[in-house]
C-alpha positions in Angstrom: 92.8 106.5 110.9 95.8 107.5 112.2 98.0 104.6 110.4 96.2 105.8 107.2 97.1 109.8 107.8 101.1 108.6 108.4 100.6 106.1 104.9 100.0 109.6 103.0 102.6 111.2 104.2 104.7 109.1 102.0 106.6 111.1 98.7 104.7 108.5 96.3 101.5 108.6 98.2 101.8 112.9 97.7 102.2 113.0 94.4 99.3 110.3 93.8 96.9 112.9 95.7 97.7 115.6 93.8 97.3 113.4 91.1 94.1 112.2 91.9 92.6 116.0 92.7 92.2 115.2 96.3 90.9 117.6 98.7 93.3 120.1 100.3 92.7 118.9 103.8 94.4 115.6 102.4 97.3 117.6 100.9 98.4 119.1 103.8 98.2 116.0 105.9 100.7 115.2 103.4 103.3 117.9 103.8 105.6 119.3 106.2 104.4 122.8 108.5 106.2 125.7 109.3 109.6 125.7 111.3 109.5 124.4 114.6 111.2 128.0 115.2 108.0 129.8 114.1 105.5 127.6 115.7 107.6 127.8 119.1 107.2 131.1 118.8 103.4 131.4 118.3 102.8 129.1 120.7 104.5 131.4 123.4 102.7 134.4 122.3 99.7 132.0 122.5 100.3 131.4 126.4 100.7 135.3 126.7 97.8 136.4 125.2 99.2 138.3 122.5 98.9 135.5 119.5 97.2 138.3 117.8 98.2 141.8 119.0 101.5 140.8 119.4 101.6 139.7 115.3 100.1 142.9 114.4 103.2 144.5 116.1 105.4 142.5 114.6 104.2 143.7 111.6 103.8 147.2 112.9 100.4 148.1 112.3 98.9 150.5 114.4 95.7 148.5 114.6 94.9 145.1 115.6 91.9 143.8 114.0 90.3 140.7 114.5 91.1 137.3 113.1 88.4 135.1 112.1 88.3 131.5 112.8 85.5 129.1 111.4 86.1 125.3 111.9 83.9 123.1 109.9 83.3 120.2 112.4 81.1 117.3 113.3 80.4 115.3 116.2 80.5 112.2 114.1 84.1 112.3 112.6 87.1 110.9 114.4 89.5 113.1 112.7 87.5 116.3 114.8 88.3 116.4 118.5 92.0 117.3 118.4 90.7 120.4 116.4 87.6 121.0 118.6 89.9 121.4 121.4 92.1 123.8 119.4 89.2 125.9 118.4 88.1 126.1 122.1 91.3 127.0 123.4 91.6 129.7 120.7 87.9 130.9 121.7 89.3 132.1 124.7 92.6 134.0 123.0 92.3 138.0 122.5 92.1 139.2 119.1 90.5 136.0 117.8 86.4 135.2 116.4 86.7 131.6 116.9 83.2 129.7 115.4 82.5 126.1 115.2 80.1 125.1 112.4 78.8 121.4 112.7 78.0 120.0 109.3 75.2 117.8 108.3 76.9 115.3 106.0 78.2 113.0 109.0 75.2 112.5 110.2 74.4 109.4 108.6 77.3 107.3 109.9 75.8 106.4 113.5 75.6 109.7 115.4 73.8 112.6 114.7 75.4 115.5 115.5 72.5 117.3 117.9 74.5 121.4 116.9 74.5 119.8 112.6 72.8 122.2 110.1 72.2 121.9 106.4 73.2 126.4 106.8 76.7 125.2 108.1 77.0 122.6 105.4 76.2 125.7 103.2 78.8 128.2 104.7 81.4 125.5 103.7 80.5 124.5 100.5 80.5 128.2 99.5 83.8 128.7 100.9 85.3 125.6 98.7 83.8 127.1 95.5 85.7 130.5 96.3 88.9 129.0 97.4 88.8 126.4 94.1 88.4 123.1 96.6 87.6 120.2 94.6 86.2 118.7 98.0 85.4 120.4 101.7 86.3 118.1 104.3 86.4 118.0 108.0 88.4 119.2 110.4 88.7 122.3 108.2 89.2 125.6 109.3 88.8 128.9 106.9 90.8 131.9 108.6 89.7 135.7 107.2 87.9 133.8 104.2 91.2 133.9 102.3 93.6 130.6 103.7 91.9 127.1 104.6 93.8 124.1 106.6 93.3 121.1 108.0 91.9 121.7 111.5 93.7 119.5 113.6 97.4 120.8 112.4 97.8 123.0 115.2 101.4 124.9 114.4 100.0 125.4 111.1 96.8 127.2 112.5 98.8 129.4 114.7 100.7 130.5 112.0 98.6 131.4 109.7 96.8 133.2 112.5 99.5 135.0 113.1 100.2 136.0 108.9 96.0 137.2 109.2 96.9 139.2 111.5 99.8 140.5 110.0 97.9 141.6 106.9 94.6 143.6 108.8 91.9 144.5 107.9 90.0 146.9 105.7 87.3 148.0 107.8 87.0 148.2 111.4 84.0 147.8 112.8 82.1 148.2 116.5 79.1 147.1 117.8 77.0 149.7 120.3 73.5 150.4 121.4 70.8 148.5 122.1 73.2 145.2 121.6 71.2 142.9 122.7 67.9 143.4 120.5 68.5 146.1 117.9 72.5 146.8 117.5 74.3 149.4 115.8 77.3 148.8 114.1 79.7 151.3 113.3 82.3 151.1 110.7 85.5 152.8 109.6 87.4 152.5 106.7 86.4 151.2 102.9 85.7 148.9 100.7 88.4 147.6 98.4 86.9 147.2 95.3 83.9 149.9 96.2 80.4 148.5 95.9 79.0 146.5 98.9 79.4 143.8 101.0 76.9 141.4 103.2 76.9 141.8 107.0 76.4 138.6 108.0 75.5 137.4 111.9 76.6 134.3 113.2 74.7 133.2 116.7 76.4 131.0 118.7 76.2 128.8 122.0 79.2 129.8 124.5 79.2 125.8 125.0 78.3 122.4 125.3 79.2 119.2 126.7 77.9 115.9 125.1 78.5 112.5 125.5 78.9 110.3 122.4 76.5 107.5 122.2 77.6 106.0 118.8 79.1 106.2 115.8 83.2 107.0 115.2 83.5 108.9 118.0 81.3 106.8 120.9 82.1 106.6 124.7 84.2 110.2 123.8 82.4 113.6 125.9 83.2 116.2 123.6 83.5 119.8 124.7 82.6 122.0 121.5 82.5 125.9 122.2 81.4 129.0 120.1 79.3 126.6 118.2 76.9 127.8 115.8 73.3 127.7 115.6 72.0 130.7 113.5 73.6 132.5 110.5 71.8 134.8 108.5 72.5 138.1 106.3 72.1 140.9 108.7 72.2 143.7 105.8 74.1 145.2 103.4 76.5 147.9 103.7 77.3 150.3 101.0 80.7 151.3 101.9 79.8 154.9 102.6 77.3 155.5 105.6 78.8 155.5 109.2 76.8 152.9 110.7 73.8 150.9 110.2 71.7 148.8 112.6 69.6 145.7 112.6 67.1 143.8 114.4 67.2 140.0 115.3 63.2 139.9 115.7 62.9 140.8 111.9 65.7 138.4 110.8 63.6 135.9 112.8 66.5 134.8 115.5 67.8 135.5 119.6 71.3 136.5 120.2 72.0 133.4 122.5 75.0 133.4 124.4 76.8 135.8 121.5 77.2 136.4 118.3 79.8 137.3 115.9 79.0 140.2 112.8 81.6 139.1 109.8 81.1 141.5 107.0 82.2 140.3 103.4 82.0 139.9 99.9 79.0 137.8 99.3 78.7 134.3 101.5 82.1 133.2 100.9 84.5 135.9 100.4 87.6 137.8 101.9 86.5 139.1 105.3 86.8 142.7 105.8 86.2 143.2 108.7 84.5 141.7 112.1 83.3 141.7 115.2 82.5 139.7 118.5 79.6 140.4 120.9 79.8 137.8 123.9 77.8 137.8 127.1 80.7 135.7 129.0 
């Protein structure tokens, strides 16, 4: 895999992908990143904490919102654990909603992927239609529901963390009362383009540990955190009222270990705004 991933780095080899409409995952494999200038410096503001907060200084906002990370992953692909272990290192990183959705279209190729779901599959596919991908792949990640990258290209993803953060948010958001059943969420700011926007809730594990039986990856133990394993619309916000609340026993699901509320337009749009609620 690897020998193939160099092969397309080649200048003929580019211009045959574009040629051939491949998906963007492949372009960028096929490209050079950012200045090692730039990455140096993310990664140090990485090891401070402040790959977030200290972006949205930069840029001089008086805010810092939060940047939302959603890798597209699967147990059963061999290109996925160099960006598994990115995503759980960036779990852990102030500022950032890190969430690992395990697709369902690897699991025919020898391992099932025990965390897969036909909703994740779902998530992704709508994000391709709304960023005009010919193909979704994995490892990708989708950062605010605006930028998508290859996964595994980690100066890349630090980056273009950094240039989400840059750019805010539209709405803040906060999450209070009764958070573990019933919570309220509090907004502040507008819509955009007016109208509404869907409140979706994203329940994830904190993390698991599995050891790969068969298939690409086998006799690998993966560590996956923040992984997925309930998204659902939690409302609809209108833009104009304060706060709103929900409950998980009507939508049918537990809060787990934590869950994420990402509110934007429709199931694949810009997100405009977020929030993290996590019992660790």
């Amino acid at each position: 895999m690897r020998k193939f991933f160099k092969f397309l780095r080649l200048p003929v080899v580019k211009i045959a992908a574009v040629i051939l409409g491949l998906s963007s995952g492949w372009a960028y494999m096929a490209i050079s990143g950012p200045a090692s200038e730039v990455v140096e410096a993310a990664e140090k503001r990485l090891a401070q904490g402040q790959l977030v907060a200290g972006a949205a200084e930069l840029a001089g906002l008086s805010k810092t919102a939060p940047v939302v990370l959603e890798l597209f992953t699967s147990q059963g692909c061999s290109s996925c654990p160099p960006a598994d272990e990115l995503l759980s290192e960036l779990a852990d990183q102030p500022g950032v909603i890190a969430l690992s959705y395990h697709v369902d279209y690897w699991d025919y190729i020898g391992w099932k992927d025990p965390f897969s779901s036909a909703a994740s599959t779902t998530r992704q596919r709508a994000y391709g239609k709304e960023l005009a991908l010919r193909y979704v792949y994995t490892p990708q990640i989708v950062i605010d529901g605006r930028r998508e990258l290859v996964g595994s290209r980690r100066g890349e993803v630090l980056v273009e963390i950094e240039e989400a953060a840059k750019a805010g948010k539209a709405v803040t958001m906060e999450i209070s009362g009764d958070v573990e059943n019933a919570p309220t969420i509090d907004f502040s700011g507008a819509l955009p383009l007016g109208g509404t926007a869907t409140l979706w809730v994203a329940v994830f594990d904190e993390k698991h540990e599995t050891e790969i039986q068969r298939g690409e990856n086998q006799g690998l133990f993966m560590v996956n955190k923040h992984v997925v394993r309930e998204f659902e619309q939690a409302a609809l916000w209108n833009g104009v009222d304060a706060s709103l609340s929900f409950d998980f026993k009507e939508l049918g699901i537990t809060p787990g270990d934590g869950y994420a509320l990402i509110l934007q337009n429709g199931l694949g749009g810009a997100v405009l705004g977020a929030a993290i609620q996590d019992k660790s």
